[in-house]
N, C-alpha and C positions, 0 to 999 in steps of 0.2 A: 286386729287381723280379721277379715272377711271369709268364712267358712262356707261348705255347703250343708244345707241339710241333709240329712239322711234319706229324706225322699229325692234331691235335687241330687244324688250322688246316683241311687237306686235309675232313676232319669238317663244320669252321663253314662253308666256301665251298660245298661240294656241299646243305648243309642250307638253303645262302640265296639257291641258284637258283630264278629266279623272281620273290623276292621283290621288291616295291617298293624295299626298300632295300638292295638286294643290292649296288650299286656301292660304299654305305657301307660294309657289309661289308668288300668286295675293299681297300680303300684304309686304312680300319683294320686289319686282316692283314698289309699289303705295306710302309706306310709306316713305323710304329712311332711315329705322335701322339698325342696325348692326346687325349681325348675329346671338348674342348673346340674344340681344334684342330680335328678331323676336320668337328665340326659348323659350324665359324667359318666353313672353305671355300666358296668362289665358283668360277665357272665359268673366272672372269676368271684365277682364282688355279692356273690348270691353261696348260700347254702341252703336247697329245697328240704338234705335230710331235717336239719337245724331249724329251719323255718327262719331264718335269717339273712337281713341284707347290712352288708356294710355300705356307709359313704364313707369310700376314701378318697371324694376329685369330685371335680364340678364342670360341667364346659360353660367357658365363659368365651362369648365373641369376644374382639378386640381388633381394632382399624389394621389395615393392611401395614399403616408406616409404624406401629407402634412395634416396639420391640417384645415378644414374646418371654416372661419368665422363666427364667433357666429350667424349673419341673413340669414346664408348659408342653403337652403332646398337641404340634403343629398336625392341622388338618387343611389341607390345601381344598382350592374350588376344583 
């Protein structure tokens, strides 16, 4: 697996202040999820007193004709 430096992270986080999705950002960098993971997250799925995030879910695409997993939360276009 291909990682970033420490400097190469320090880089992504100062480049992504500001942005709309800069908390994404910070939480991809510090936690080490998948992508799928990072996007699955809910608000519910944080605890700030705890300093804890659970993964419970992932969002994963999937072809429009393909049938959705019965635990599957459909997000339409």
């Amino acid at each position: 697996m291909r990682t970033l430096s420490w400097s190469a992270v320090h880089r992504l986080l100062d480049a992504a202040k500001g942005d709309r999705l800069e908390a994404l950002f910070v939480v991809a960098a510090t936690i080490g999820a998948r992508q799928g993971e990072i996007l699955g997250l809910r608000w519910s799925h944080v605890d700030l007193e705890a300093g804890t995030v659970q993964i419970a879910g992932a969002l994963q695409r999937i072809s429009k004709d393909a049938t959705p997993p019965k635990h599957a939360i459909v997000l339409s276009d």
